[in-house]
N, C-alpha and C positions, 0 to 999 in steps of 0.2 A: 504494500500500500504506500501512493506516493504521500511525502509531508504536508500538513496544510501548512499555509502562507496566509500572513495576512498580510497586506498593502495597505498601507495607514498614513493616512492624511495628505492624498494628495488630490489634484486639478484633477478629475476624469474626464475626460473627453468620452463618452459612455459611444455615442453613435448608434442607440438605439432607435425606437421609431420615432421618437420627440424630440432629437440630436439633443439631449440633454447633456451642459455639461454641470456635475457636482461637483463640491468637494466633501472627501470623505475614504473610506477605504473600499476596497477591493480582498475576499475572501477567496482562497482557490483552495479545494479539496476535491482529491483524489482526481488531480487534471483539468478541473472545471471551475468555471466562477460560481460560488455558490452563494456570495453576498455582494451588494454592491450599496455604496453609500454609507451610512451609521453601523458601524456592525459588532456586535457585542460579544462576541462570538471569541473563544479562545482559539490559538493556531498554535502549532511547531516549531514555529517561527514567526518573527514580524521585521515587515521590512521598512523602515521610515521613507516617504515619500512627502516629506514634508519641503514646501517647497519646488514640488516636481508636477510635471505632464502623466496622467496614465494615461493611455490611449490604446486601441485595439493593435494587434500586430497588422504590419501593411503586408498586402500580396500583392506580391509582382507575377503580372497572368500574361507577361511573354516575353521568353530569355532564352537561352541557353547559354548556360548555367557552367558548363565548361570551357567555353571561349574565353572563361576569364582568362586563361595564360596568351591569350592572342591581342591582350589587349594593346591598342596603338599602333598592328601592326601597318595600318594602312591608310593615313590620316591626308585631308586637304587636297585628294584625287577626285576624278569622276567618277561616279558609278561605276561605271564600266571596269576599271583598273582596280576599285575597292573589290568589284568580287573574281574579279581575277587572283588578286594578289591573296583575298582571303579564302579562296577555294583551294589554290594551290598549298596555300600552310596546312590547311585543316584535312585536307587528302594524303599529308605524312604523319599524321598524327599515331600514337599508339596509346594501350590497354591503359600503361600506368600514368602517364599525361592528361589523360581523358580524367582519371581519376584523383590528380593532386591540383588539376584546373576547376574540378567542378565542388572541391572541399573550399577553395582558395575561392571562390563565386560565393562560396552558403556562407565564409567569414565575412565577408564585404557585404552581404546581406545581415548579417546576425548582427554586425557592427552597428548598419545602419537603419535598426528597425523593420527589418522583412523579416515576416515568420513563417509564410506560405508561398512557395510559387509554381508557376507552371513550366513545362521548359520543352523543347522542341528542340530533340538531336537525338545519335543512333547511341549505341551502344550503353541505352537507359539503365540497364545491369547492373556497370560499373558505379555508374553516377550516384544510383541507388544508396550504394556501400558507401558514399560520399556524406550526403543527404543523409544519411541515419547516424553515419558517427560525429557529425557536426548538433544534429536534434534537429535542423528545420522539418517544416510537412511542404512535402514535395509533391507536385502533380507531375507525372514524368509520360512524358508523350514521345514512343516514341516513332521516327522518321519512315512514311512509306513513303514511296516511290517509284518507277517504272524501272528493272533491275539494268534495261542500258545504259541510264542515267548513276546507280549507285556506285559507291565504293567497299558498302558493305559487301560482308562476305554470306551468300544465301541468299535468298529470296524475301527485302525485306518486309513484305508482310504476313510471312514465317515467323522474320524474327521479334517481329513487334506481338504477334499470337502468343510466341512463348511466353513474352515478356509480361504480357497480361495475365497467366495463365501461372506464372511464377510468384509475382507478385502482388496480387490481388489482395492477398491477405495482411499485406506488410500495414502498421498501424499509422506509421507516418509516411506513407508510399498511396499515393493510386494513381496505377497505369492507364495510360492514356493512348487513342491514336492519334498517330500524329501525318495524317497526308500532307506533303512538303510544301505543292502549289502546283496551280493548273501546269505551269511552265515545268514540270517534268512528272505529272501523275497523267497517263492516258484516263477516259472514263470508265474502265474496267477497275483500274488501281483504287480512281475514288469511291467506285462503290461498293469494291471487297472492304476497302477503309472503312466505309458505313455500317457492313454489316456485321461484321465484326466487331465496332465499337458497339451495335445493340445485344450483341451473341454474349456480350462480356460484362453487359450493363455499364459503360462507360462513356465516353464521349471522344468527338472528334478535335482538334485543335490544330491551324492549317492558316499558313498566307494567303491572303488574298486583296488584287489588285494595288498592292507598295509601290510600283512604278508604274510610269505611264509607259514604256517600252514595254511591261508586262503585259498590261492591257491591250496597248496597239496588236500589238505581237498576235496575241491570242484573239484579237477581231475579225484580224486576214488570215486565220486559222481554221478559227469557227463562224467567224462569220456575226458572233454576239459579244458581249462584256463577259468578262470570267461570272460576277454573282448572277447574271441573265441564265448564262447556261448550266450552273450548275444546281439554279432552282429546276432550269426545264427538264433536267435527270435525272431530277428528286434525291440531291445529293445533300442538299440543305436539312439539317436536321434541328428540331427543340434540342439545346443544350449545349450544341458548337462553340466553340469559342475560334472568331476569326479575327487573325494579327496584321494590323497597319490599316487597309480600307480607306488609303488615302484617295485613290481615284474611285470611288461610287457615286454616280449618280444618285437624284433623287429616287428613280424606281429602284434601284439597285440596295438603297437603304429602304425603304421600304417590303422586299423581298426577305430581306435581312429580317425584318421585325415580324414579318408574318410566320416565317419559318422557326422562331424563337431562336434564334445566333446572337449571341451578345459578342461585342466589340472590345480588343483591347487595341487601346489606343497606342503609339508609340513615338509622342513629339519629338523628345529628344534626337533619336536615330532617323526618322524622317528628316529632321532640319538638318542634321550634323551630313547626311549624303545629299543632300539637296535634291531630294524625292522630286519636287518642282509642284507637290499640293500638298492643301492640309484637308485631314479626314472630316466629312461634314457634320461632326460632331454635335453640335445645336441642333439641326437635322435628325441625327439618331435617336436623343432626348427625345424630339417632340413626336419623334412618330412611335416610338415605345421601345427601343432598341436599349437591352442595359450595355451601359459602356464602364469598362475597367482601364487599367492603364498597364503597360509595360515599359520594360527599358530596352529591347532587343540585348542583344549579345555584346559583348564588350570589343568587339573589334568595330562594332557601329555605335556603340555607345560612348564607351571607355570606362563606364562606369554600372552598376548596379544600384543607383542612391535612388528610393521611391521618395524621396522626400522634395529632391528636385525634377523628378518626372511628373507629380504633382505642379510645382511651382510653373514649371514649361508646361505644362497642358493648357492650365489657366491663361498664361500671358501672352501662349501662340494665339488662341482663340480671339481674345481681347484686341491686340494690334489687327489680326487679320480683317474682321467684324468692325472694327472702330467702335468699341462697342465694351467697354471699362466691366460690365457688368453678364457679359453674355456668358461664361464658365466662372460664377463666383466660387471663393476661397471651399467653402461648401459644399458643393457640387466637386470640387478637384480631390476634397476627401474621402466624400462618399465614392468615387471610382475605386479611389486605395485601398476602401473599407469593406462597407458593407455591399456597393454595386460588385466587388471583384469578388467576396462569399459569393453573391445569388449567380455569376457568371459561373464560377464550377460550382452550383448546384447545392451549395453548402451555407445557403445564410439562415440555416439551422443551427450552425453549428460554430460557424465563423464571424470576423465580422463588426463585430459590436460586443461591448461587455456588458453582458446580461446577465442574470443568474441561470445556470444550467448550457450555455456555453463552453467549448474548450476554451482553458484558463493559455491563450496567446496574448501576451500584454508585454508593451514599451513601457517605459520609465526614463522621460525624458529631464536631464538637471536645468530649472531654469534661474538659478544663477549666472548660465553662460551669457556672457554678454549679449550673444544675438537674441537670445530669449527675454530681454529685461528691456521692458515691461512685459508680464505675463499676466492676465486675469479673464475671469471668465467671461469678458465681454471682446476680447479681442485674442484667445487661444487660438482660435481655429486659424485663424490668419496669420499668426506665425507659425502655426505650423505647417503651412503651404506655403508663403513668401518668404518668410526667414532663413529656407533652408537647413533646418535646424540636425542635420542628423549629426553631427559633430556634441549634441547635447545628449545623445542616448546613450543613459547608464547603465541600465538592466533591459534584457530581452528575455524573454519568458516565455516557451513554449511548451505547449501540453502538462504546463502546471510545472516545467522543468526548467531553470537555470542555464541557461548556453551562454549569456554573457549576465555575469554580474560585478557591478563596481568599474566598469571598461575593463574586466578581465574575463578571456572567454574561459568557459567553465569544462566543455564537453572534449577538447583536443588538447593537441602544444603545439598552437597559433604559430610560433616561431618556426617549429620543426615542418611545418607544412608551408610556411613562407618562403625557408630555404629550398623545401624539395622543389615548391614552381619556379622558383627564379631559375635553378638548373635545368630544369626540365624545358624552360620556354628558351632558354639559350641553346638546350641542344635544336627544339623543336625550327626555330629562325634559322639555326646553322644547317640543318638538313635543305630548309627553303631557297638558301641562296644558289 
């Protein structure tokens, strides 16, 4: 039985249905929030929070999670050269790189307030053993494809069967498919992808439309828009999650909402490649579309921080729009929060600190300077605009410690720092 905790006396950011924020504590027994606000209740432990942010753990709902070691490799190029230069690194990749890159992604998460994410790459197996000795909860999707196009070794949507079929039971693991994108899934790949994510009770998670070369491409192909054609398929499923949707049209968002697909959004990496659009996000909202956010992978990110993938969601919207108020500070949390629970299916369980929720909870110091002024009338705006994840002290998942005091709990942070810095110097040096 795990120890209760009690969380005492801090700002809650709750994110319930009333976006209520308290002050007061937070009660976690046996993995779960089991009080929130005044709690009288004895614990195992008690953690002072005085002075601080609680807040729901952020999930990042599109990454891969192992690119951390490739980060930088390809910076202030075109499109074109970026996935050139980044297809070629990540085609010499190996077993144990895959696996000290995607521990080295969950520290830079765990550091930075992510406690759940989704991730889309092959060799989910490894990353798995990543993902579990680090403590985050992983949704791990992993990569089909048309097997001319692969690198994997087998048929991957073999491999991805097993992967589901292995892991299903893991407590902080649920396997995922992951069809790559129209631009290397024929429509047979997408809809063994479909059926299978129903075969296994889980869902699909997949690019769709990030460039307008994608789209173009796929027009004088098929002849339609990738989300046109792949409603007319019936490849659109309740519970998808599709990444970028920087070029849809209005019907095309719309198709999105009808078929129940929620959106992870991905500013940062969209602006940083100069995609050349931004995803009609306002759009999505209104037509009923839930939208989450991601970071993409650190070779188009550089980083895994939801805190400023938040803050870029918000102020692409606002400049683009003219329009100061169009994704307020609230709306850019809710993505991080409880909109990215209901996208993988879980704002049962994620999401918001409610009683009977898994106990996933930040603890952000607001003595840092960037936090100062903090009170409950202007929380939520720093913690979208301020940037703050340099202020997170404890991360707390499944009622478990991974980083307490800015020291992580569950590894040795150092010994896995050293192994990737070696591993991405062999990994470059193989590249040249």
């Amino acid at each position: 039985m795990d120890l209760s905790i009690l969380v005492k006396g801090g700002l809650i950011v709750t994110q319930n249905w009333k976006r209520e924020v308290l002050k007061g504590d937070v009660l976690i027994e046996n993995g779960r929030i089991s009080g929130v606000g005044h709690v009288k209740s004895r614990a195992d432990e008690v953690l002072d929070a005085t002075g601080c942010v609680v807040m729901p753990g952020l999930i990042n709902c599109h990454t891969h999670v192992a690119m951390a070691l490739m980060r930088s490799v390809a910076d202030d190029v075109k499109l074109e050269k970026f996935l050139d230069r980044t297809f070629a690194i990540d085609a010499r990749r190996a077993p144990d790189d895959i696996a000290i890159g995607a521990a080295l992604g969950c520290l830079e998460m765990a550091r930075s307030g992510t406690t759940t994410f989704l991730d889309l790459y092959y060799s989910e197996d490894i990353i798995a053993k990543s993902v579990e000795e680090v403590g985050l909860r992983g949704y791990l999707g992993w990569a089909v494809l048309d097997e001319k196009f692969t690198t994997q070794k087998g048929k991957p949507i073999k491999n991805c069967e097993g992967f589901l079929r292995s892991h299903k039971n893991k407590p902080m693991i649920r396997p995922v498919v992951a069809p790559q994108g129209v631009y290397v899934c024929s429509d047979e790949t997408l809809l063994e992808a479909k059926d299978l994510a129903a075969r296994e009770n889980t869902f699909c998670h997949y690019h769709i439309s990030e460039t307008r070369h994608e789209v173009y491409e796929f027009q004088k192909k098929k002849g339609k828009r990738p989300a046109e054609h792949l409603s007319e398929i019936g490849f659109l499923s309740r519970g998808d999650v599709a990444a970028h949707t920087a070029w849809l049209t209005i019907n095309e968002v719309r198709l999105l909402a009808k078929a129940g697909v929620s959106v992870a959004h991905c500013p940062t990496s969209n602006m940083k490649l100069a995609s050349g659009s931004v995803a009609p996000v306002p759009e999505m909202l209104k037509e009923g579309v839930s939208v989450c956010l991601g970071t993409d992978g650190c070779s188009s990110n550089n980083g895994l921080d939801m805190f400023l993938e938040m803050k870029f969601a918000s102020l692409l919207h606002k400049t683009y729009r003219w329009d100061a108020g169009v994704i307020s500070a609230q709306a850019a949390l809710d993505m991080a929060t409880i909109e990215a629970a209901k996208a993988l299916g879980a704002e049962k369980e994620l999401g918001s600190i409610e009683p009977g929720k898994k106990a996933d909870l930040v603890i952000l110091d607001c003595s840092m300077p960037s936090m100062v002024p903090t009170r409950t009338d202007n929380v939520v705006a720093n913690l979208v605009y301020a940037g703050p994840s340099h202020a997170v002290r404890d991360t707390i998942v499944d009622g478990k410690f991974v980083l307490r005091n800015r020291v992580i709990q569950t590894v040795d942070e150092k010994k896995i720092t050293k192994k990737a810095e070696a591993a991405a110097d062999e990994l470059m040096t193989k590249a040249r």
